[in-house]
C-alpha positions in Angstrom: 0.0 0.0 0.0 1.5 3.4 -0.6 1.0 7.0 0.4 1.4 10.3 -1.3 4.3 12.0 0.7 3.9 16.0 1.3 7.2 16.6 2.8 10.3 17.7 1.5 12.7 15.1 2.3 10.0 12.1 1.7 10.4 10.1 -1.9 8.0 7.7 -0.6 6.3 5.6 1.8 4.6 2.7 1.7 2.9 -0.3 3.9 4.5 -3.8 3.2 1.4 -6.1 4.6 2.8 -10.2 4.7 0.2 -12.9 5.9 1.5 -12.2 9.5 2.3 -9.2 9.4 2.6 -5.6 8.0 5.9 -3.0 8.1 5.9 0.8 7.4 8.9 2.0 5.0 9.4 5.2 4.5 12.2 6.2 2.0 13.9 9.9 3.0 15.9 11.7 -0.2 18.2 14.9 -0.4 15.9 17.5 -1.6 16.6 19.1 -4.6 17.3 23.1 -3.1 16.7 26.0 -6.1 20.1 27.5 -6.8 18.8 31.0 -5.2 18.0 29.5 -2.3 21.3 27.3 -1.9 23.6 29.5 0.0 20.8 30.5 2.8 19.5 26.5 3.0 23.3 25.2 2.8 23.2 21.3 3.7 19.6 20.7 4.7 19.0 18.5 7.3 17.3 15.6 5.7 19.1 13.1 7.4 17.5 14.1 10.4 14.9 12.1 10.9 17.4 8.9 10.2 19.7 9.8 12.8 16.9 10.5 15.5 15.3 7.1 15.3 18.9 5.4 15.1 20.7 7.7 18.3 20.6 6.8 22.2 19.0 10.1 23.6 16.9 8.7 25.9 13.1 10.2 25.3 10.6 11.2 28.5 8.8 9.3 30.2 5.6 8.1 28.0 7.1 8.7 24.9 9.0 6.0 22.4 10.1 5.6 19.3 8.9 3.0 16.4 10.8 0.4 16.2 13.5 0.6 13.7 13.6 -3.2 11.7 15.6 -2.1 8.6 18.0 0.8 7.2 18.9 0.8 3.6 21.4 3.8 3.2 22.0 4.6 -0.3 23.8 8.0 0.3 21.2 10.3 -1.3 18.1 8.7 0.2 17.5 6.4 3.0 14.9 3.6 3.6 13.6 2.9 6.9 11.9 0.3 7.4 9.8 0.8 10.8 7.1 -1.0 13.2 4.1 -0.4 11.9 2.5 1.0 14.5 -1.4 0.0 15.6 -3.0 2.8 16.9 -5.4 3.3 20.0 -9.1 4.7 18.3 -10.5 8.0 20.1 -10.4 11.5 19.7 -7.7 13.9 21.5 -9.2 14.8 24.7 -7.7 17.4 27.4 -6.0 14.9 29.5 -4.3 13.6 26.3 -3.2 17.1 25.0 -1.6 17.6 28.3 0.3 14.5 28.8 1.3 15.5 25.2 2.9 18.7 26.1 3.8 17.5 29.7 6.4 14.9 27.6 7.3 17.3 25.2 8.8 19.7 28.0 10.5 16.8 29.2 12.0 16.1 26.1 13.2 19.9 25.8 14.6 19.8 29.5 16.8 17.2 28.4 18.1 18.5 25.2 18.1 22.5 26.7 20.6 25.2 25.2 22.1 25.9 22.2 22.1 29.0 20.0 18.8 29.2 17.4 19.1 26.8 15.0 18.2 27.6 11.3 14.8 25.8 11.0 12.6 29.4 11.4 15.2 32.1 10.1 15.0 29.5 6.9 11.2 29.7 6.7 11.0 33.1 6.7 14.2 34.0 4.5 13.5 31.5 2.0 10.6 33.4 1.1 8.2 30.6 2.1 6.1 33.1 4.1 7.3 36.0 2.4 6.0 35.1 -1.7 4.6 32.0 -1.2 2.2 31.9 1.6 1.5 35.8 2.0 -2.1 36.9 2.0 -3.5 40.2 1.8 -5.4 39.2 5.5 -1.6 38.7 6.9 0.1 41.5 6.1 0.2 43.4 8.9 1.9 40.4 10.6 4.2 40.1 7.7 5.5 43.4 8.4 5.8 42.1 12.1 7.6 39.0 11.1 11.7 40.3 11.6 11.1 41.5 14.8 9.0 38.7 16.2 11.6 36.1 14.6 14.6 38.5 16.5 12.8 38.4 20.3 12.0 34.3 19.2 15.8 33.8 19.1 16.4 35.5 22.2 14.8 32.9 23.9 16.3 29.9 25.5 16.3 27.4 22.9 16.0 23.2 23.2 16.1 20.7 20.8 12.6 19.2 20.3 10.4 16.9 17.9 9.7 19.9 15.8 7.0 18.9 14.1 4.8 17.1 16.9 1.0 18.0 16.6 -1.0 15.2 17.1 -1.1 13.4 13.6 2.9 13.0 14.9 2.4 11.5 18.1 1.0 8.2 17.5 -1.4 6.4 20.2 -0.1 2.9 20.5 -3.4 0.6 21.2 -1.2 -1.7 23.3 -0.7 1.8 25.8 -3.0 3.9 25.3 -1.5 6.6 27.4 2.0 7.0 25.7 2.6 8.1 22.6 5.3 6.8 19.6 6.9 9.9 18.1 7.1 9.7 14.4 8.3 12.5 11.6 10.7 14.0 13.9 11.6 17.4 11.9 14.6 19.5 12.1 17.1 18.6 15.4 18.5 22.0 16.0 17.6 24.3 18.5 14.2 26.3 18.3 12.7 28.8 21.0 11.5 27.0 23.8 7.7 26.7 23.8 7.8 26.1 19.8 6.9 22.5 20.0 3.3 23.7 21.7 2.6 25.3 18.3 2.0 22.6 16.0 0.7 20.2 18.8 -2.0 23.3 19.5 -2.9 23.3 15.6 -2.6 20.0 14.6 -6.2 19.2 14.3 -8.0 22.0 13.9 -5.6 22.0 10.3 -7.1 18.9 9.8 -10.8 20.1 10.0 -10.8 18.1 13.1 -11.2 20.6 16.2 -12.9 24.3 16.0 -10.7 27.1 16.4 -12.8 28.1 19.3 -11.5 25.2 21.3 -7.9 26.6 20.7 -7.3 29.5 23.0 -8.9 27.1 26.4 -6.4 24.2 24.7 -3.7 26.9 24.7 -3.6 27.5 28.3 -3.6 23.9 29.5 -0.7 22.8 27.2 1.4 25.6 28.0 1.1 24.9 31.8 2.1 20.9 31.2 4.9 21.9 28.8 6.4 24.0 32.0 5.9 21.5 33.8 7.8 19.6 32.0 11.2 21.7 31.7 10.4 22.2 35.7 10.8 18.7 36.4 14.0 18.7 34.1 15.0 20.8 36.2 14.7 23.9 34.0 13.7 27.5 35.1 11.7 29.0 32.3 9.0 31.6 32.7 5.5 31.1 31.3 5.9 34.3 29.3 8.8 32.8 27.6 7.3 29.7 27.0 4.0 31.2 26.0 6.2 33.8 22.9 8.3 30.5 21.5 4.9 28.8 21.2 2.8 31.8 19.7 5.4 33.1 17.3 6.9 29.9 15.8 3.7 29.0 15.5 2.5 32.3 13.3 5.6 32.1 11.3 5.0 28.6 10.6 1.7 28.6 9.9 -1.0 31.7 9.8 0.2 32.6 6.1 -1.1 28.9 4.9 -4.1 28.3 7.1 -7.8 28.5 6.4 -9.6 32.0 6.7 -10.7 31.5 10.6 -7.6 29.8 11.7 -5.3 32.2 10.1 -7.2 34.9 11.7 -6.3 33.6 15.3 -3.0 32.9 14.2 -2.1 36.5 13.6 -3.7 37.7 16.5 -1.3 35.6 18.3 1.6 36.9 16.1 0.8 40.3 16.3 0.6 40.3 20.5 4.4 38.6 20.6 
């Protein structure tokens, strides 16, 4: 069975099913970086993801990785071949989202400090938000974006899953309560707080959760997330946690969102 990949550094994935038993492969390629673009991107990271799943940090507390069976490393792509992972059925509910974000400030305790990686200034100065995503309804926080991405790496940084809404964080039927981390994104350091942006957004992207629900949601994941770095062992301030969520998440994503969600999204942006 295979899938239409949507990211960058994806050439494919696919379900291998047997009579016992079925595998998930996914195949990761060097992207193909347009030569304007090539001194600002220099050697993206599409490794990443491969490195991640292979390396011995050791993740919080209710999270895991799937299980790696197979790597095929062909020097410009990489097949993994991973557990396929049978998921729990049920919707997201609060307690969920906050054991989400409680991990996720574990996991950025334990991989704390670092000056800002590249993942955001990219974003924005390879003109993903500035040509391709910009909409007349955004751009007053277009004009906002340099000085919002300057106080965003001023913040202490950690190195998280950067990419972990909920689509991300897989339920595992046989635990119901943890979750298997898949599509780990860029490992560099990002503002602390960012990885509460895309697990705030996940579904409501998906037509899954109304954007009314998101400002309550907002609140509760913020307060597991610190938490999280507390119990790590890291002092953080809620207002610092609360800008690395709120901006990386309006850079990321209110210039490519639907109407109402973009709306909120750069109300958030424009307060940071």
């Amino acid at each position: 069975m295979a899938f239409s990949p949507v990211a960058l550094t994806t050439a494919a994935v696919y379900r291998v099913v047997s009579a016992r038993s079925s595998v998930f492969v996914k195949v990761l390629r060097r992207p193909r970086i347009p030569a304007d673009l090539a001194d600002l991107v220099g050697d993206f990271p599409w490794r990443d993801e491969a490195e991640f799943l292979l390396s011995d940090f050791v993740l919080p507390p209710g999270f895991r990785r799937p299980r790696v069976l197979r790597v095929d490393d062909l020097g410009d792509r990489i097949g993994l071949w991973l557990e396929d992972v049978r998921c729990a059925s049920g919707e997201w509910d609060l307690a969920r989202f906050r054991r989400a974000a409680l991990g996720l400030g574990r996991w950025a305790g334990r991989r704390f400090g670092g000056a800002p990686g590249r993942a955001l200034r990219v974003l924005y100065e390879g003109r993903l938000v500035r040509e391709a995503f910009l909409r007349p309804d955004c751009s007053p926080l277009a004009a906002r974006v340099p000085s919002v991405l300057a106080r965003l790496e001023a913040l202490p940084q950690a190195t998280g899953h950067n990419d972990a809404c909920p689509q991300n964080l897989l339920v595992p039927l046989d635990d119901p309560e943890s979750f298997v981390a898949i599509d780990v994104g860029w490992q560099c350091p990002n503002p602390v707080g960012a990885d509460l942006g895309q697990l705030l957004v996940g579904l409501a992207q998906a037509g899954r959760m109304a954007v009314s629900e998101l400002p309550a949601l907002r609140e509760e994941i913020i307060d597991a997330y610190l938490e999280g770095l507390r119990v790590e062992g890291r002092s953080v301030s809620r207002e610092q946690v609360a800008l690395g969520c709120d901006g990386s998440l309006a850079l990321r994503s209110a210039f490519h969102s639907e109407p109402e969600l973009a709306s909120y999204l750069v109300e958030l942006g424009m307060a940071c």
